[in-house]
C-alpha positions in Angstrom: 0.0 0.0 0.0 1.5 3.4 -0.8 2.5 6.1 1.3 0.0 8.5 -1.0 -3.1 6.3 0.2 -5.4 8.8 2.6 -5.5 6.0 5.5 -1.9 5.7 5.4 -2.3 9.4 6.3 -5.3 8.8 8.9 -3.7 6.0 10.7 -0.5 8.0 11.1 -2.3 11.1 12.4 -4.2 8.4 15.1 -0.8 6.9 15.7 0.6 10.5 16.6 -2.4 11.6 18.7 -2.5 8.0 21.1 1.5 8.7 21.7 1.1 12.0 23.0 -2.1 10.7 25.3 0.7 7.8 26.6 3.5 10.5 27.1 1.4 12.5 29.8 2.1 9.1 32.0 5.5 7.7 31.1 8.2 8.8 28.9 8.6 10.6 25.6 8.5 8.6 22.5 11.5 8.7 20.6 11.4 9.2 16.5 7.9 8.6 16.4 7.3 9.2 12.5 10.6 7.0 12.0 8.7 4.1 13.7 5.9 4.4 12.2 7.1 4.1 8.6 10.0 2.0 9.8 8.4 -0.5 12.1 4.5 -0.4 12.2 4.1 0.0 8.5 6.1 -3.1 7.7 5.0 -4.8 10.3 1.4 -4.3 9.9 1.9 -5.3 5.6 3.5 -8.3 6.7 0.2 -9.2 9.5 -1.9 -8.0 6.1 -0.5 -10.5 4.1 -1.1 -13.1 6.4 -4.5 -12.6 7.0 -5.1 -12.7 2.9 -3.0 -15.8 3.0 -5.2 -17.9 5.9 -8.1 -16.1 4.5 -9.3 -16.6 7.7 -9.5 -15.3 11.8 -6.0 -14.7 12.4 -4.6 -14.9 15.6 -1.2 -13.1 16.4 0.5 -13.9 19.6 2.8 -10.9 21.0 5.1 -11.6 23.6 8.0 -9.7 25.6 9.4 -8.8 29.4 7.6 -6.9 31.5 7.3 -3.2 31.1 8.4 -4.1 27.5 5.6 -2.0 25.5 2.9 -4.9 25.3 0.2 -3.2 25.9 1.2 -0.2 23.9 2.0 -2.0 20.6 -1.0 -3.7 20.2 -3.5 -0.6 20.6 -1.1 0.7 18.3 -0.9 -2.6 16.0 -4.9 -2.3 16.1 -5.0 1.1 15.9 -3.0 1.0 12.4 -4.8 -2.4 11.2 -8.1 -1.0 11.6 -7.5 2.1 9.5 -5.6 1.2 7.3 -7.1 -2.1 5.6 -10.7 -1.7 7.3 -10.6 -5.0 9.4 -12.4 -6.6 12.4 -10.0 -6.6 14.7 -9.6 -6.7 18.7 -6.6 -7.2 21.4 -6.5 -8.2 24.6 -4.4 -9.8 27.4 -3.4 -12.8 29.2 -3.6 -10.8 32.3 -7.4 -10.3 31.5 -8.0 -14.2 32.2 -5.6 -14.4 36.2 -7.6 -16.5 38.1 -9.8 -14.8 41.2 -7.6 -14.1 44.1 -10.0 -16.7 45.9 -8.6 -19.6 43.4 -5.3 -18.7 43.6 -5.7 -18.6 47.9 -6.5 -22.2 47.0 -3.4 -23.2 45.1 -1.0 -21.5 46.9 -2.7 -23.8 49.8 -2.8 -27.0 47.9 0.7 -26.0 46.0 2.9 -23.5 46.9 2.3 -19.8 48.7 4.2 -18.4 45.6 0.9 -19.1 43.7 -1.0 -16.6 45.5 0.6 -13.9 43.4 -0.3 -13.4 40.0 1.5 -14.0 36.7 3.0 -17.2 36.4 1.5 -20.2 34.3 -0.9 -22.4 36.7 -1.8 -18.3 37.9 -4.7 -18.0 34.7 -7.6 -19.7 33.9 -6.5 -21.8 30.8 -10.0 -23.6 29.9 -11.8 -20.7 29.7 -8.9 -19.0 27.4 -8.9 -21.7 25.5 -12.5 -22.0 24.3 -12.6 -18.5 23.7 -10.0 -18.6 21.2 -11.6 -21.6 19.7 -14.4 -20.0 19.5 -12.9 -16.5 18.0 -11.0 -19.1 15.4 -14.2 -21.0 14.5 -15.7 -17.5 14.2 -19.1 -19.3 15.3 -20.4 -17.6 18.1 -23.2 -15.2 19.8 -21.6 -13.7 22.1 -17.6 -13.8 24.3 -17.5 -11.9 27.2 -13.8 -11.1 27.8 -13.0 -11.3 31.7 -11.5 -8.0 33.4 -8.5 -7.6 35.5 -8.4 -5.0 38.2 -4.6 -5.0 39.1 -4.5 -2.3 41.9 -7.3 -5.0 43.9 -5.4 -8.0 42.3 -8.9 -9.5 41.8 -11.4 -9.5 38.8 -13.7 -7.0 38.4 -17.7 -8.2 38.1 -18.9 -10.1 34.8 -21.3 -7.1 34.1 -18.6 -5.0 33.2 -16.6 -7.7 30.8 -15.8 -7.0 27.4 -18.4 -8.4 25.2 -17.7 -9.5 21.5 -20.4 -10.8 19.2 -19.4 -10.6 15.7 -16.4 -12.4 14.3 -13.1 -11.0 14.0 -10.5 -10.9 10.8 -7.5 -10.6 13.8 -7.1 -11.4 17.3 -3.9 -9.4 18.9 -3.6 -11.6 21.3 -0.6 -10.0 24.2 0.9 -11.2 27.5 4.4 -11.8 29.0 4.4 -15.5 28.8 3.0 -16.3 25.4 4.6 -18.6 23.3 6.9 -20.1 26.3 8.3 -23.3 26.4 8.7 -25.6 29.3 12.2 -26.6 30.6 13.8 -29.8 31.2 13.0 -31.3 34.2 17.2 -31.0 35.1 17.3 -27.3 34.0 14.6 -26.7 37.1 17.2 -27.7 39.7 19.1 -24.7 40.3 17.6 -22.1 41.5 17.9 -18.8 39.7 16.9 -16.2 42.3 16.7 -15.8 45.8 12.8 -15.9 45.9 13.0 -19.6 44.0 16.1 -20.2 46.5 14.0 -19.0 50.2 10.0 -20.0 49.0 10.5 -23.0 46.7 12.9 -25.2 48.2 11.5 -28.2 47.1 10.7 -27.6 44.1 7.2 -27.8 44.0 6.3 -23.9 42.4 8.5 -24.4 39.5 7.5 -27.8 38.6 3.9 -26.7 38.7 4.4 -24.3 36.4 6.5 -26.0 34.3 3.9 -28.8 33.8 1.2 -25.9 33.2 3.4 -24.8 30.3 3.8 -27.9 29.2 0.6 -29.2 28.7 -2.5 -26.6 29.4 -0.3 -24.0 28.1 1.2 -25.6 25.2 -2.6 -25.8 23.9 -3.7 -22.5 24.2 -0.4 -21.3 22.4 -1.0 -24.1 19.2 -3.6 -21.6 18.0 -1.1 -18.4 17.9 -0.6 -18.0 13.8 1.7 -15.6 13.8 4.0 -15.2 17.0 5.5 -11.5 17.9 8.5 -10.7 20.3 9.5 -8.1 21.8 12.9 -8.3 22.7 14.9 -6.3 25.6 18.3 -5.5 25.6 18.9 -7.8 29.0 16.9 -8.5 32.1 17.9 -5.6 34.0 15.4 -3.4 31.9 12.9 -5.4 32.3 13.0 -4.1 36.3 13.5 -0.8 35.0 10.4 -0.8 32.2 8.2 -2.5 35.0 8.7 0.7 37.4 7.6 3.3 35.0 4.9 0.6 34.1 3.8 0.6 37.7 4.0 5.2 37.6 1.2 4.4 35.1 -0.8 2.4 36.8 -0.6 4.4 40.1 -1.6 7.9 37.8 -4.1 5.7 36.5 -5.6 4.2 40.1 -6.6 7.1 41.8 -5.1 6.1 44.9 -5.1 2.6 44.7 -3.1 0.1 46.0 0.0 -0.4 44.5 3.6 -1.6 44.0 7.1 0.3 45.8 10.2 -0.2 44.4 11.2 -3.5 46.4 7.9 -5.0 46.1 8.3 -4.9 42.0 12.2 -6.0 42.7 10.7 -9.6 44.4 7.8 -9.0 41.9 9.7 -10.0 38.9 11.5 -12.8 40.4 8.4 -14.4 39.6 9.5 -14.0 36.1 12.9 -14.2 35.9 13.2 -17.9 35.2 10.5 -17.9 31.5 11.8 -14.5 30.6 15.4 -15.4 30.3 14.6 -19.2 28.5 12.3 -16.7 26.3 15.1 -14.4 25.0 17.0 -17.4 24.3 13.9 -19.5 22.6 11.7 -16.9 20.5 14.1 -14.3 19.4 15.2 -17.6 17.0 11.5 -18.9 17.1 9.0 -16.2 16.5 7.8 -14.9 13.4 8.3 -11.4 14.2 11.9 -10.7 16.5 11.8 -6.9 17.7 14.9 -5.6 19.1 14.5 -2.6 21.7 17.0 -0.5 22.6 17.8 0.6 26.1 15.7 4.1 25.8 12.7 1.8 24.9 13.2 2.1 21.5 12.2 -0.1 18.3 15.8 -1.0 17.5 16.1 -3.8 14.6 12.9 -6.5 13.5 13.6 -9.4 12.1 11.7 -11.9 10.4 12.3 -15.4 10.6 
């Protein structure tokens, strides 16, 4: 599609006006226009050409650290997609399918207390992800009500106030930390590689779980993905760094709200330390989509395997 066509010019003027609503919370965006023509545009052709390929609901997986620009990329992803080639399309998160706090109470009784907080796999409620993506891939279907995360009361908000969907979608962004993970070898759990894994789960029993979550309940939900992005940061350390200003958002946001300090987020993502790392290793070979950031939170490089 050329650069002439008037929705290239919408979508970009869209584009422009969402960053400068994100930059009263967090950080400037660097080179905005640069990204746009340099990243988005390609990106979203090469979704485009997918979708005409499948003919077909496509679903695309996004994956990256924390605080790496999830969230952000898909609006934006959707934002572009929408405009540009006039598509059904909708995004939402892992996160918006954690279990209740009450179920996870339960498992960290029956399991591990590690369970009680949110975020690993074993932490989400995999069956009913799982037939709503079958259903959004079937495209048969009255209506899905997309569960709702409150994160500053670490508990779901009421069904009444779920995302409802009931016509079929062209694409499903589908975004979350975790996606597209692969289970370890059972040896490779052995060492522990933090001091939360080291103090709480000195038998092994957290880990395992959610190893065997990945591997199996997991493993399903993720065989539907299509087309798998991945967002990947320049080391781990910025992923403690991105999940700070993440957390500045989400106190501006919360109006007084509970949430996170700095030391709490520290042990926080320790929780996350272990499938982060074995992801920057697995899916920046493995995914469809690799892209680099750079350590001002910038698209760097994307690669296409």
């Amino acid at each position: 599609m050329s650069f002439e066509d008037k929705n290239y010019f919408l979508a970009k003027k869209k584009y422009l006006n969402f960053l400068r609503k994100q930059e009263i919370l967090g950080e400037p965006f660097y080179d905005k226009i640069g990204q746009f023509n340099n990243f988005y545009i390609p990106i979203t052709n090469n979704i485009y050409k997918n979708f005409k390929k499948k003919k077909d609901t496509l679903v695309i997986g996004l994956s990256g650290g924390q605080g790496s620009g999830k969230s952000t990329i898909a609006k934006i992803l959707k934002l572009i997609i929408k405009l540009r080639f006039n598509l059904n399309i909708i995004n939402f998160s892992i996160d918006d399918y954690y279990k209740t706090l009450k179920d996870r109470k339960k498992m960290s009784k029956k399991f591990n207390q590690l369970f009680l907080t949110r975020g690993v796999p074993g932490t989400h409620d995999t069956k009913l992800l799982l037939s709503h993506l079958k259903k959004f891939k079937r495209g048969k279907f009255n209506r899905i009500k997309i569960p709702q995360f409150d994160k500053s009361k670490d508990d779901r908000i009421k069904k009444t106030k779920w995302k409802s969907v009931s016509k079929k979608q062209d694409i499903i962004i589908f975004e979350g930390w975790c996606i597209g993970a692969k289970a370890q070898k059972k040896n490779n759990l052995k060492k522990p590689i933090n001091i939360l894994e080291k103090k709480s789960d000195i038998n092994l029993t957290w880990r395992t779980k959610v190893n065997n979550e990945l591997k199996v309940k997991y493993n399903k939900i993720f065989k539907l993905i299509d087309l798998m992005i991945f967002l990947k940061v320049p080391s781990f350390k910025y992923v403690y760094k991105w999940r700070l200003l993440q957390e500045k958002k989400l106190k501006a946001r919360s109006k007084g709200k509970k949430t996170m300090n700095n030391i709490q987020i520290k042990k926080f993502i320790m929780f996350y330390e272990r499938i982060t790392r074995n992801m920057l290793k697995d899916l920046s070979k493995k995914a469809n989509i690799v892209i680099s950031l750079d350590k001002k939170h910038k698209l760097k490089k994307i690669l296409l395997n």
